[in-house]
mmCIF file as Biopython writes it, N, C-alpha, C and O atoms, coordinates in Angstrom:
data_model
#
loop_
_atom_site.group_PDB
_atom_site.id
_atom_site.type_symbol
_atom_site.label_atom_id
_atom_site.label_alt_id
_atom_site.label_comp_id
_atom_site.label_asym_id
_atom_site.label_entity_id
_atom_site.label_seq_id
_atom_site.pdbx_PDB_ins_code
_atom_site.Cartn_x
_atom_site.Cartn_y
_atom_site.Cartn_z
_atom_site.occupancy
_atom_site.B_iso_or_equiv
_atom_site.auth_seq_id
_atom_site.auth_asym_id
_atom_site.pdbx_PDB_model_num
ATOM 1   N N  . UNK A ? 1  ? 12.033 114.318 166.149 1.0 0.0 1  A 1 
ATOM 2   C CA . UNK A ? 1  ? 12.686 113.145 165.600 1.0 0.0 1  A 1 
ATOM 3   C C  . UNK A ? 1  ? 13.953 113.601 164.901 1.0 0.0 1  A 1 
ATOM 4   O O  . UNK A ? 1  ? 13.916 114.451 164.012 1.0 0.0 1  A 1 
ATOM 5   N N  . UNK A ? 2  ? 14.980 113.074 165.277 1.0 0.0 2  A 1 
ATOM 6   C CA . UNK A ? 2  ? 15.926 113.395 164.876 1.0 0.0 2  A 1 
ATOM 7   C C  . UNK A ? 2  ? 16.461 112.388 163.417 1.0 0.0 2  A 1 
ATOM 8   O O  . UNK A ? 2  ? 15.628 111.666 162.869 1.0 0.0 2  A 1 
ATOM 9   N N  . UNK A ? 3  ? 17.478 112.434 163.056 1.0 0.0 3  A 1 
ATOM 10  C CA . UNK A ? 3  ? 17.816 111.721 161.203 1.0 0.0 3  A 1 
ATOM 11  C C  . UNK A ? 3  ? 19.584 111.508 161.898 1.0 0.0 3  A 1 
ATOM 12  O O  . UNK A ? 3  ? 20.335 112.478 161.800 1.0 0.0 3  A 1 
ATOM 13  N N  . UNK A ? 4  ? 20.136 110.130 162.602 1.0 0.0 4  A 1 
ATOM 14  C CA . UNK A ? 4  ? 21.472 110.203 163.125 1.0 0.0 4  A 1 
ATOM 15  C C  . UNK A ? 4  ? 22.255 109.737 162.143 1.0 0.0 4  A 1 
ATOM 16  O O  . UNK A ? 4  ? 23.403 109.343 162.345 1.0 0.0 4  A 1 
ATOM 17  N N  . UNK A ? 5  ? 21.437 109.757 160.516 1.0 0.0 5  A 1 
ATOM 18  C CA . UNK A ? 5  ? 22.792 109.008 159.380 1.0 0.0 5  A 1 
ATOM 19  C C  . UNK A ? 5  ? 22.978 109.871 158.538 1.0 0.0 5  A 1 
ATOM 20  O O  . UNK A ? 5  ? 23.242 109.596 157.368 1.0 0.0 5  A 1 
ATOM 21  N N  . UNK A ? 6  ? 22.833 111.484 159.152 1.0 0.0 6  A 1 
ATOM 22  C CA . UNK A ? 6  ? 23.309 112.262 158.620 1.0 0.0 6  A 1 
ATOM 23  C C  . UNK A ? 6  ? 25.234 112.467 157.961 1.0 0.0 6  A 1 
ATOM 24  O O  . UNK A ? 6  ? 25.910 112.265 158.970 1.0 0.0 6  A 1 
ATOM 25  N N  . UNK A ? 7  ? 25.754 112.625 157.315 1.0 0.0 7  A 1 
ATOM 26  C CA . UNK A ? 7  ? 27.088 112.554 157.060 1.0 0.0 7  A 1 
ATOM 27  C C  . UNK A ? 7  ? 27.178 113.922 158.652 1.0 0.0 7  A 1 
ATOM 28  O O  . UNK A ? 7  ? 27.674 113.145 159.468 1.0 0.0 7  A 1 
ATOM 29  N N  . UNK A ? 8  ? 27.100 114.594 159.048 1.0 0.0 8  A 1 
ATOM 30  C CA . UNK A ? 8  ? 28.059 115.392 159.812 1.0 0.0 8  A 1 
ATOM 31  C C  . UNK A ? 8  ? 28.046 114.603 160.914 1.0 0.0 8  A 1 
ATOM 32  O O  . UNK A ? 8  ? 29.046 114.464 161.618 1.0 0.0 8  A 1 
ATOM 33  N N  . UNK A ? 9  ? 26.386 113.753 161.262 1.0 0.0 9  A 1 
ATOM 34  C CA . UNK A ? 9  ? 26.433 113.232 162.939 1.0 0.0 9  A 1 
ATOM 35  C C  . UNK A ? 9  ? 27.397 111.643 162.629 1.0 0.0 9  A 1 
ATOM 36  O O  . UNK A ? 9  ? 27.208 110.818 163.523 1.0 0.0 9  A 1 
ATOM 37  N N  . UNK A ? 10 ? 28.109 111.298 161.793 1.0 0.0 10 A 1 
ATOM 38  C CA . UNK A ? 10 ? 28.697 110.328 162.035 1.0 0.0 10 A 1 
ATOM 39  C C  . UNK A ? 10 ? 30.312 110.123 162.131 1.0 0.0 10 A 1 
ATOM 40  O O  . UNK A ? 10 ? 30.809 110.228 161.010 1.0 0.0 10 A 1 
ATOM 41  N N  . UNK A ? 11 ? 30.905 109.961 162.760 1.0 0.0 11 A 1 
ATOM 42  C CA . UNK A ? 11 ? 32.236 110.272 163.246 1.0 0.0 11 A 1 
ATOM 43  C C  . UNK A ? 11 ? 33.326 109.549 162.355 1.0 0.0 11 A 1 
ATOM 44  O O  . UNK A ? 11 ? 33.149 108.332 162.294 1.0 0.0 11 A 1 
ATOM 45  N N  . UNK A ? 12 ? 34.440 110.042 161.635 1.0 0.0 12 A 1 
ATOM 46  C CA . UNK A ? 12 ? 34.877 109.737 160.867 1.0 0.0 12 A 1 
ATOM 47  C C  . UNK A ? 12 ? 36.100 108.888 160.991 1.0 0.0 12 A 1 
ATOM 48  O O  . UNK A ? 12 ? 36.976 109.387 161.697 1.0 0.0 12 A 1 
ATOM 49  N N  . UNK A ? 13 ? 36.328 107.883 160.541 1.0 0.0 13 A 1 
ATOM 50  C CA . UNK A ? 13 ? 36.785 106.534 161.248 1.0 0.0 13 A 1 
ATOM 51  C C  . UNK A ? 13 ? 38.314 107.278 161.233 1.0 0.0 13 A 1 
ATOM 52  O O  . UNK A ? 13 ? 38.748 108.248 160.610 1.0 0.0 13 A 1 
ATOM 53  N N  . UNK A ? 14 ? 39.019 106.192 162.389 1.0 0.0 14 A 1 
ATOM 54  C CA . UNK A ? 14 ? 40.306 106.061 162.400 1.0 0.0 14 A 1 
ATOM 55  C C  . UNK A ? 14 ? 40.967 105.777 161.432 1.0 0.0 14 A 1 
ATOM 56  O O  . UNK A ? 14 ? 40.490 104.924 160.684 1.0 0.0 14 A 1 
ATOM 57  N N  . UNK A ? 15 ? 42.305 106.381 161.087 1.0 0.0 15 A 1 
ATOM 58  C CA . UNK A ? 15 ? 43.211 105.390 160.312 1.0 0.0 15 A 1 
ATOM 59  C C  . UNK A ? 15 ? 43.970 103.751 161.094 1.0 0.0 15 A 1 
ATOM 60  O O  . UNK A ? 15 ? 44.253 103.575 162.279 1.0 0.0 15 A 1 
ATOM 61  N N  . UNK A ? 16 ? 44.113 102.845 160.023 1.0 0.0 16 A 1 
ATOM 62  C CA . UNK A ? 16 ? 44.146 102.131 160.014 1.0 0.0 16 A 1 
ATOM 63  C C  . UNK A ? 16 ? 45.482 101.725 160.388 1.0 0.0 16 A 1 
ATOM 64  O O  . UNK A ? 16 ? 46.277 102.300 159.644 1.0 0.0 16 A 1 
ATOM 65  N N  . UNK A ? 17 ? 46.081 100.965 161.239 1.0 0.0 17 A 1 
ATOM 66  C CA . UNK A ? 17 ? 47.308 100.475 162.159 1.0 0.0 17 A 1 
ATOM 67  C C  . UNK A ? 17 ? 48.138 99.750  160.732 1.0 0.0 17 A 1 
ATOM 68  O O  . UNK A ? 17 ? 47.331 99.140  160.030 1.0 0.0 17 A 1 
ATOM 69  N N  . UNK A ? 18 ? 49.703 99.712  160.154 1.0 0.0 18 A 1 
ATOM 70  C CA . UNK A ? 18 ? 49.943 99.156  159.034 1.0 0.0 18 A 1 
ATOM 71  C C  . UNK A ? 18 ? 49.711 97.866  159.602 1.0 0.0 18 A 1 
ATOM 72  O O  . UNK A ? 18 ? 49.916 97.007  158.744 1.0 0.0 18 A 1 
ATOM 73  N N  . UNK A ? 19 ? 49.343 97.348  160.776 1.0 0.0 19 A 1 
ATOM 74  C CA . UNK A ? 19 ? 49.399 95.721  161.363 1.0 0.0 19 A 1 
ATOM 75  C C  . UNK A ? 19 ? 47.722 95.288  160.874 1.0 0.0 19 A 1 
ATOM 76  O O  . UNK A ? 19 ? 47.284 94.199  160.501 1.0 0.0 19 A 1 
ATOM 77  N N  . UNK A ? 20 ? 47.117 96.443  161.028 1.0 0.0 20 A 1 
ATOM 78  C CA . UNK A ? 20 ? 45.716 96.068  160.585 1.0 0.0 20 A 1 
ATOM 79  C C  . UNK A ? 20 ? 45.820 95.970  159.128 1.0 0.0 20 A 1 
ATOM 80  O O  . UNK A ? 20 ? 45.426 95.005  158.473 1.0 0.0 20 A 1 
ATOM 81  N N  . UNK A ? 21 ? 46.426 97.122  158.614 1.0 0.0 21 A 1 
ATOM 82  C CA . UNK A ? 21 ? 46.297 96.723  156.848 1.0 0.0 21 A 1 
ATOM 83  C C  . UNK A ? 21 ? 46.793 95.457  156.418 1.0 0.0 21 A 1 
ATOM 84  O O  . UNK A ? 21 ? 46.478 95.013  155.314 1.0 0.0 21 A 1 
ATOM 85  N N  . UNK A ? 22 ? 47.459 94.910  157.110 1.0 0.0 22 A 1 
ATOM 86  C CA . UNK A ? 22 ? 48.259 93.940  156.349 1.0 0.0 22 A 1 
ATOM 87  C C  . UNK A ? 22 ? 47.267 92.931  156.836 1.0 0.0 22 A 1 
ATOM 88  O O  . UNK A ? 22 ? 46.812 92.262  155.909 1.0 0.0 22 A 1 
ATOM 89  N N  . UNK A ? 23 ? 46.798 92.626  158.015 1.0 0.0 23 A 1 
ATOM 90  C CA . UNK A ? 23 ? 46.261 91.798  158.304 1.0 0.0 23 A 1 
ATOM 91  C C  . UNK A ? 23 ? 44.914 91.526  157.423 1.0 0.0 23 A 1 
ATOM 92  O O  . UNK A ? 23 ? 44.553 90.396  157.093 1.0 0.0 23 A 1 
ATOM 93  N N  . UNK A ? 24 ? 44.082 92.979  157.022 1.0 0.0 24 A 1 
ATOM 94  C CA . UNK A ? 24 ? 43.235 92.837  156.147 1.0 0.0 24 A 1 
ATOM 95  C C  . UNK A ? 24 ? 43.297 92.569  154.597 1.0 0.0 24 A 1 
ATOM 96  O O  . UNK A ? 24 ? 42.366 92.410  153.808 1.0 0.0 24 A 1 
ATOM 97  N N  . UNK A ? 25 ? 45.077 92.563  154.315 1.0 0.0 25 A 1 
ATOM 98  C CA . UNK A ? 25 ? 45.213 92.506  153.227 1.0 0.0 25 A 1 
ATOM 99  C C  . UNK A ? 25 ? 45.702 90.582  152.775 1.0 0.0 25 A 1 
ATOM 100 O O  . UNK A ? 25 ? 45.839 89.964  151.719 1.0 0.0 25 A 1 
ATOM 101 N N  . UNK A ? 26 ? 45.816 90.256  154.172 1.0 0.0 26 A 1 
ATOM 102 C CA . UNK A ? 26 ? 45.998 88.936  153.686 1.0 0.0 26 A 1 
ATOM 103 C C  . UNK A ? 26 ? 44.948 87.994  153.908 1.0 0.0 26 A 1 
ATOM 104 O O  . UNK A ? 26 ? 45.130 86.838  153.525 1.0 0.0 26 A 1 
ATOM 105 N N  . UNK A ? 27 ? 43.445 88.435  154.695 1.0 0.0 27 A 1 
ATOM 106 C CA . UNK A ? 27 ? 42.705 88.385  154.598 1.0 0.0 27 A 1 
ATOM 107 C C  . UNK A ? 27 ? 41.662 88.169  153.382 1.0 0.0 27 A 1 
ATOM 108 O O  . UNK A ? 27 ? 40.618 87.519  153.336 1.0 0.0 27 A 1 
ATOM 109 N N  . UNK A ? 28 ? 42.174 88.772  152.637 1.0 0.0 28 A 1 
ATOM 110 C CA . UNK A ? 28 ? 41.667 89.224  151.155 1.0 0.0 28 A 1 
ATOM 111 C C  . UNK A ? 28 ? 42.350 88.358  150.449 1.0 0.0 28 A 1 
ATOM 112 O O  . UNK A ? 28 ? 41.700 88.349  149.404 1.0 0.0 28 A 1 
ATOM 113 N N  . UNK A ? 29 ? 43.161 87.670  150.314 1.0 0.0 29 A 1 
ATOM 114 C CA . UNK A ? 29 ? 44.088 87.075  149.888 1.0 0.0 29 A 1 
ATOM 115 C C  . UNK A ? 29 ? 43.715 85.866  150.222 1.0 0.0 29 A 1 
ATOM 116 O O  . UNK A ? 29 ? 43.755 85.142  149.227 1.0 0.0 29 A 1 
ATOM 117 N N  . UNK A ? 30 ? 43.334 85.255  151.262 1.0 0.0 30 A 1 
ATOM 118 C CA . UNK A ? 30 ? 43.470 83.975  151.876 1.0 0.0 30 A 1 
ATOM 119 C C  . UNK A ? 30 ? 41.447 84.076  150.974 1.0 0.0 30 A 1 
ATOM 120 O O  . UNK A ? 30 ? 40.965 82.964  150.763 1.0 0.0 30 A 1 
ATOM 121 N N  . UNK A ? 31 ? 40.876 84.856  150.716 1.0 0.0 31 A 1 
ATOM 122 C CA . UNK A ? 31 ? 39.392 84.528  150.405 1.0 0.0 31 A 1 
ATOM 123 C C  . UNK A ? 31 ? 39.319 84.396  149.141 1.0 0.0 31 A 1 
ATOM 124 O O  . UNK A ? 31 ? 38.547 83.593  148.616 1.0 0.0 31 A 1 
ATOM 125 N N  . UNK A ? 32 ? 40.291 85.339  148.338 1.0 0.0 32 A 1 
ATOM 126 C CA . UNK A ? 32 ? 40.244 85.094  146.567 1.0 0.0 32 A 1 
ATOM 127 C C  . UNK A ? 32 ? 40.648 83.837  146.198 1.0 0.0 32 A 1 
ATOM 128 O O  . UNK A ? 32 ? 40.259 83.264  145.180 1.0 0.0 32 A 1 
ATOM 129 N N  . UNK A ? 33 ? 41.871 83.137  147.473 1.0 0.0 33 A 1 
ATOM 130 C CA . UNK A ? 33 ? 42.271 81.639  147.253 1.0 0.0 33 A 1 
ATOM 131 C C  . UNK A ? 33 ? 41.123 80.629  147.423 1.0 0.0 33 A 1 
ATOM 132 O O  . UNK A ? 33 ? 41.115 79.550  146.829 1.0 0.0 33 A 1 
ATOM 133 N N  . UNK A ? 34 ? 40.388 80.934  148.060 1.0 0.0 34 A 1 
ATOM 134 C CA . UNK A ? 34 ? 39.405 80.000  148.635 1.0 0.0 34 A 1 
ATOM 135 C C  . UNK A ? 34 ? 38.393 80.128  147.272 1.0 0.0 34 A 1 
ATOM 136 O O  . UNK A ? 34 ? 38.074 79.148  146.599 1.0 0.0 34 A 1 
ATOM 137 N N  . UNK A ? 35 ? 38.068 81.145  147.067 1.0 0.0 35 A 1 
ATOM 138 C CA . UNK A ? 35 ? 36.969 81.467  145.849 1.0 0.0 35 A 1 
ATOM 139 C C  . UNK A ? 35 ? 38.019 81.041  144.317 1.0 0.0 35 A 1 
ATOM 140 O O  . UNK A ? 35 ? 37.359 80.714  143.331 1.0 0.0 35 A 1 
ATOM 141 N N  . UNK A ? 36 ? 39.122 81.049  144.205 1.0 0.0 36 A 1 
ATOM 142 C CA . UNK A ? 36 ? 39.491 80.255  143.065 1.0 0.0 36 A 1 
ATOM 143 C C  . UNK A ? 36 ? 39.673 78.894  143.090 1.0 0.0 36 A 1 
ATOM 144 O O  . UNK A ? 36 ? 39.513 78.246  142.056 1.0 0.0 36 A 1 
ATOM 145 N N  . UNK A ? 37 ? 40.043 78.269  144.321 1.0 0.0 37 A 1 
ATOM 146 C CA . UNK A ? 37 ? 39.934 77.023  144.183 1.0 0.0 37 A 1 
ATOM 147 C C  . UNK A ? 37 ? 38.111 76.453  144.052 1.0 0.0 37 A 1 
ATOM 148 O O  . UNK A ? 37 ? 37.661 75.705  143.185 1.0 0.0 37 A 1 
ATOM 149 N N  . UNK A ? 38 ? 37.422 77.030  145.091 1.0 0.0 38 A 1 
ATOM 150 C CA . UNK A ? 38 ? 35.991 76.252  144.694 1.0 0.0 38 A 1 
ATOM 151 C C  . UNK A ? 38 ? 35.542 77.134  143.605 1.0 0.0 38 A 1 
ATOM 152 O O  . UNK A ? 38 ? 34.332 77.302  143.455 1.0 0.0 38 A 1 
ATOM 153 N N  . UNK A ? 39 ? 36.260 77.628  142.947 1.0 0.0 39 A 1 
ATOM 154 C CA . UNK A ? 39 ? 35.599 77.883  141.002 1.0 0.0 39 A 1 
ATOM 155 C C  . UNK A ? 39 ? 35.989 76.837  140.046 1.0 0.0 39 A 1 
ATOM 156 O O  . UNK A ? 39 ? 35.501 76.625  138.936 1.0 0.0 39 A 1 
ATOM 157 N N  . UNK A ? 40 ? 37.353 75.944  140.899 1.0 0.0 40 A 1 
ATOM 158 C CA . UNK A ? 40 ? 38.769 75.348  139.735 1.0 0.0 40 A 1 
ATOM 159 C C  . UNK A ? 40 ? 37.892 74.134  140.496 1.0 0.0 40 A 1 
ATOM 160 O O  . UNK A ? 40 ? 38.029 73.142  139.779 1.0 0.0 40 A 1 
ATOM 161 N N  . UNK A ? 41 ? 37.046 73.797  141.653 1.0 0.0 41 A 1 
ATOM 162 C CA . UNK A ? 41 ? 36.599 71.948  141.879 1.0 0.0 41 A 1 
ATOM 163 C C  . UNK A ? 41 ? 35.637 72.132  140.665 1.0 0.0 41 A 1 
ATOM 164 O O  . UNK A ? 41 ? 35.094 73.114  140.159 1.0 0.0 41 A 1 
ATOM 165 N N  . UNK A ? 42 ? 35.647 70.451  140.332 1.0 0.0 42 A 1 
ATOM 166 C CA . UNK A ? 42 ? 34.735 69.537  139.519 1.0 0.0 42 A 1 
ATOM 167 C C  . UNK A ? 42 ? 33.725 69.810  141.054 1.0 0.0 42 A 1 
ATOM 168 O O  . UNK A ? 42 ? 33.978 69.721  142.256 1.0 0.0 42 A 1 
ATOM 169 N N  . UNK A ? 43 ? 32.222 70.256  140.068 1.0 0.0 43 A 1 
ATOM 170 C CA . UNK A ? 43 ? 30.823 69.750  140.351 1.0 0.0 43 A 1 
ATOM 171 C C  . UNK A ? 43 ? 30.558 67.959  140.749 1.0 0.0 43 A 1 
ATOM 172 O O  . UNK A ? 43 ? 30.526 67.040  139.930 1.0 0.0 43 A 1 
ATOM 173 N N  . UNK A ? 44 ? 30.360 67.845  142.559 1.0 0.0 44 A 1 
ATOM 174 C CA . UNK A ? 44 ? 29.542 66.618  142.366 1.0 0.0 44 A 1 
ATOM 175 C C  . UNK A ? 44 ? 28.545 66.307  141.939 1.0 0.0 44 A 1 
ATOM 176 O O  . UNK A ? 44 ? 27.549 67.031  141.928 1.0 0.0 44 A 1 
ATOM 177 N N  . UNK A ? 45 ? 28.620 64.957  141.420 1.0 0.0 45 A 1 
ATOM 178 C CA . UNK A ? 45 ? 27.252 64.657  140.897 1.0 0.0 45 A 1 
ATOM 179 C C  . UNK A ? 45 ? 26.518 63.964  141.936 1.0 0.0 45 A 1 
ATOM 180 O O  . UNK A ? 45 ? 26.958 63.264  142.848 1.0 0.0 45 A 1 
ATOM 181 N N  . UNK A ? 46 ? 25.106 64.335  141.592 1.0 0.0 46 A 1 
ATOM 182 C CA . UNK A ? 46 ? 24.178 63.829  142.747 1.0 0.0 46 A 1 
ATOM 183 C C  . UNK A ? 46 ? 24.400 64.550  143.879 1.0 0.0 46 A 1 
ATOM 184 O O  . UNK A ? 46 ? 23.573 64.173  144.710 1.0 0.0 46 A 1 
ATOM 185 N N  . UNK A ? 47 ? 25.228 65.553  144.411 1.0 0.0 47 A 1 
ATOM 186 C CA . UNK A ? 47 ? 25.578 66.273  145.125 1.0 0.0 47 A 1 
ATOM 187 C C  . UNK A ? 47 ? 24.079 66.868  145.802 1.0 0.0 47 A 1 
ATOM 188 O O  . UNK A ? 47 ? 23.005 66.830  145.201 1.0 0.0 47 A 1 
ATOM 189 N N  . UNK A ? 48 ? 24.328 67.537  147.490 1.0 0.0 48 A 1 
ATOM 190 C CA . UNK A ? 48 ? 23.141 68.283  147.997 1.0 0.0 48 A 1 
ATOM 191 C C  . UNK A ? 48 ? 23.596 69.444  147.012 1.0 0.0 48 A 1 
ATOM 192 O O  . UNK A ? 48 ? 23.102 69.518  145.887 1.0 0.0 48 A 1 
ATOM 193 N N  . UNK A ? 49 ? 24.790 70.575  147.575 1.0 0.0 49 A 1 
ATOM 194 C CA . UNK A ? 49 ? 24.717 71.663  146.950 1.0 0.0 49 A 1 
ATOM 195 C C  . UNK A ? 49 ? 25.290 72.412  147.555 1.0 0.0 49 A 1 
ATOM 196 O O  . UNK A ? 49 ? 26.218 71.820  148.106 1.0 0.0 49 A 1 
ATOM 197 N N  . UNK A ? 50 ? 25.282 73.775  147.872 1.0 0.0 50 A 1 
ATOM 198 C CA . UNK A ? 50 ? 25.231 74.747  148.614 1.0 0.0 50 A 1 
ATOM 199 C C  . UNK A ? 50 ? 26.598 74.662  149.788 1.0 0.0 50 A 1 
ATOM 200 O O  . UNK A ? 50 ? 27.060 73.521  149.811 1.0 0.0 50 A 1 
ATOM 201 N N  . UNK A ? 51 ? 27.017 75.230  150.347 1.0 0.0 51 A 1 
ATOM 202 C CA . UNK A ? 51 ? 27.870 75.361  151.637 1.0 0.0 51 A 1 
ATOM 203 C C  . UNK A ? 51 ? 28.402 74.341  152.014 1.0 0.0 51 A 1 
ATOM 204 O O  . UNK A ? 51 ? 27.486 73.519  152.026 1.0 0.0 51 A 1 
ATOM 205 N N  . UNK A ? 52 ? 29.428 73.791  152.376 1.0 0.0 52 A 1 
ATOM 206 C CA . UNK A ? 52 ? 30.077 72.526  152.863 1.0 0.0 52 A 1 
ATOM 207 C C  . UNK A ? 52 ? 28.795 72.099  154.353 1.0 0.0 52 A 1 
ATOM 208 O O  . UNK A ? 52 ? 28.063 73.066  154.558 1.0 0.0 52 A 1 
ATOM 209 N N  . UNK A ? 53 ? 28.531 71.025  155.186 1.0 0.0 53 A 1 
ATOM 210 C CA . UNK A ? 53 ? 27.912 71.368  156.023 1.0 0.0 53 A 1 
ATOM 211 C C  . UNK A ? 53 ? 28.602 70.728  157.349 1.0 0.0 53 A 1 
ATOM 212 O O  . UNK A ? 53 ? 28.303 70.889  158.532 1.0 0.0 53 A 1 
ATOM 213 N N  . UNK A ? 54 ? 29.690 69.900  156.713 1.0 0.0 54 A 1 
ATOM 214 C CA . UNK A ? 54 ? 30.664 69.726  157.650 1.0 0.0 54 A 1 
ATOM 215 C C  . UNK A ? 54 ? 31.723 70.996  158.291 1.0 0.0 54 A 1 
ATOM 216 O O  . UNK A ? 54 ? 32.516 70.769  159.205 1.0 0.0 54 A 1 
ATOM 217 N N  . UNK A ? 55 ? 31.604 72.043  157.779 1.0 0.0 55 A 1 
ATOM 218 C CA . UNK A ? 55 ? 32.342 73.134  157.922 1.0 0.0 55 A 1 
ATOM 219 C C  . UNK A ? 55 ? 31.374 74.573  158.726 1.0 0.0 55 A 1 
ATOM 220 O O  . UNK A ? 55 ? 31.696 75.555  159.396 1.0 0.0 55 A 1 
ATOM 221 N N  . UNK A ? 56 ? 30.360 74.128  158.315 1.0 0.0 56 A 1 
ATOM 222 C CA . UNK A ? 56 ? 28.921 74.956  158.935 1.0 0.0 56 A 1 
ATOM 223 C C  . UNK A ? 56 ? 28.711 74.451  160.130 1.0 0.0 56 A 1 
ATOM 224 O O  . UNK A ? 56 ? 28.770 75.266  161.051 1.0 0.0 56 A 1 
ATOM 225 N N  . UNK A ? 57 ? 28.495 73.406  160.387 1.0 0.0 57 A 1 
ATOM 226 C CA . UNK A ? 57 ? 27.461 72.435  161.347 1.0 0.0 57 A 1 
ATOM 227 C C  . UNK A ? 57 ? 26.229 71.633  161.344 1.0 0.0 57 A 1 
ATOM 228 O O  . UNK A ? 57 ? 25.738 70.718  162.004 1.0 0.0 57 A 1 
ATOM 229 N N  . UNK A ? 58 ? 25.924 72.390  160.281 1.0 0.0 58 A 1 
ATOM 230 C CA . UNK A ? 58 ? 24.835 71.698  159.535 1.0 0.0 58 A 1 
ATOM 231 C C  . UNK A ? 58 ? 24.709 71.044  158.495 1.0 0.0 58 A 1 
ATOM 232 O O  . UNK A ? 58 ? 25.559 71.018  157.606 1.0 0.0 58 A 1 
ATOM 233 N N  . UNK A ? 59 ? 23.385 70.293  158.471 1.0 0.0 59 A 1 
ATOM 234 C CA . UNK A ? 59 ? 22.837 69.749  157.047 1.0 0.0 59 A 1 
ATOM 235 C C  . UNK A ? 59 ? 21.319 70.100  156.902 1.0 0.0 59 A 1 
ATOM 236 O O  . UNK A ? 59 ? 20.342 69.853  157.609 1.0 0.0 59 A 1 
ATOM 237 N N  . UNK A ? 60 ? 21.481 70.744  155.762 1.0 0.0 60 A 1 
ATOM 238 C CA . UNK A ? 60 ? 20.099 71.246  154.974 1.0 0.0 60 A 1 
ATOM 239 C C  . UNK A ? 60 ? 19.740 70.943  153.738 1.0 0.0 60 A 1 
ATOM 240 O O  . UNK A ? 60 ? 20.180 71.265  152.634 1.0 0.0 60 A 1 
ATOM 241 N N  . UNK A ? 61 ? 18.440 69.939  154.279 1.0 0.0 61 A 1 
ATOM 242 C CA . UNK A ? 61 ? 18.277 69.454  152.590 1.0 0.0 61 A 1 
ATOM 243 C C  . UNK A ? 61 ? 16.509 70.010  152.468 1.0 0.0 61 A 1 
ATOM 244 O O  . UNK A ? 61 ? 15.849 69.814  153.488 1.0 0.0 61 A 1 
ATOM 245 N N  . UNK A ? 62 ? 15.929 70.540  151.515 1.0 0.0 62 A 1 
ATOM 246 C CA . UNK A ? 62 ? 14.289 71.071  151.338 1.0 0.0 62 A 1 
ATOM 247 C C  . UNK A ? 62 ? 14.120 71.163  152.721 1.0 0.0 62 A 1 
ATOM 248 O O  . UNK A ? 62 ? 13.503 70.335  153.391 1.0 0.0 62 A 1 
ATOM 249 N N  . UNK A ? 63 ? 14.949 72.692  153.376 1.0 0.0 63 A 1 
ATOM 250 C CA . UNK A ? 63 ? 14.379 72.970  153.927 1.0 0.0 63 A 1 
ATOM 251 C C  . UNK A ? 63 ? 14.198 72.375  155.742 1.0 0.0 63 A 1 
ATOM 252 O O  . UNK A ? 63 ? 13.464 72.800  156.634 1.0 0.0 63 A 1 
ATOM 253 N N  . UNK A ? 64 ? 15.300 71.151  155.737 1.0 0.0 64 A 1 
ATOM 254 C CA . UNK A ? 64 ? 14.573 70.559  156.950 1.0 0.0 64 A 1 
ATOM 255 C C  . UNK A ? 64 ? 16.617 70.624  157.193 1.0 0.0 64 A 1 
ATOM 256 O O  . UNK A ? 64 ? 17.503 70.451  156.355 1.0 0.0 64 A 1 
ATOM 257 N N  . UNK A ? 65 ? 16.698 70.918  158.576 1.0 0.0 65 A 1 
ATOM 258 C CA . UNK A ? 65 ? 18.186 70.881  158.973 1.0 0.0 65 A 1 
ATOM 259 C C  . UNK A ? 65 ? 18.380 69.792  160.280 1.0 0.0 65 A 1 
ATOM 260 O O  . UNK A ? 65 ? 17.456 69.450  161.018 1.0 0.0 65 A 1 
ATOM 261 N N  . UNK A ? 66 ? 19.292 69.492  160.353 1.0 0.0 66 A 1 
ATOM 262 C CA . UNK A ? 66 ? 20.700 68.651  161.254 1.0 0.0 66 A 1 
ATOM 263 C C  . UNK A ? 66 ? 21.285 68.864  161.765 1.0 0.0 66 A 1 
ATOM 264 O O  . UNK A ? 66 ? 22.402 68.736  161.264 1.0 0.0 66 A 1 
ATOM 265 N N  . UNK A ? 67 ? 21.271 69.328  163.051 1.0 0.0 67 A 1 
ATOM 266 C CA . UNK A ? 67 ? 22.626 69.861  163.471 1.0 0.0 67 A 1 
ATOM 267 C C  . UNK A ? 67 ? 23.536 68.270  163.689 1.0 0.0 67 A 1 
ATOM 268 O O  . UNK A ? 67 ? 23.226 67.080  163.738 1.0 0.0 67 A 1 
ATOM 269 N N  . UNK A ? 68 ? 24.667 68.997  163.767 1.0 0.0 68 A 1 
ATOM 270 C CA . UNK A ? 68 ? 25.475 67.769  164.202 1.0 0.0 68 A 1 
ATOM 271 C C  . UNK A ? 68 ? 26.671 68.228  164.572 1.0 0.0 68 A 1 
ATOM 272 O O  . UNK A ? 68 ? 27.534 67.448  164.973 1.0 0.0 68 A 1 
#
């Protein structure tokens, strides 16, 4: 039996294209926007909760789902 997550048997990644950095860097950027604005919404009231489900596909309420 061999152990393949040894640090020597795993091959040590490429550097990164500056088209990829940037791309991952605005990436990062476009998610901290997203995570400050749904920190800065008002809580609905009476609201389900959780994940948009128009943006998912679903609706999940206790457990029982919708596709739609």
């Amino acid at each position: 039996m061999s152990d393949e997550s040894t640090p020597e048997s795993r091959p040590t990644p490429r550097p990164l294209s500056p088209a990829a950095q940037r791309a991952l860097a605005e990436a990062a950027a476009r998610r901290a926007e997203i995570d400050r604005k749904a920190a800065a919404a008002k809580d609905e009231k009476g609201g389900r909760g959780g994940l948009d489900p128009a943006r998912y596909g679903d609706w999940e309420i206790k457990g029982l789902t919708a596709d739609f």
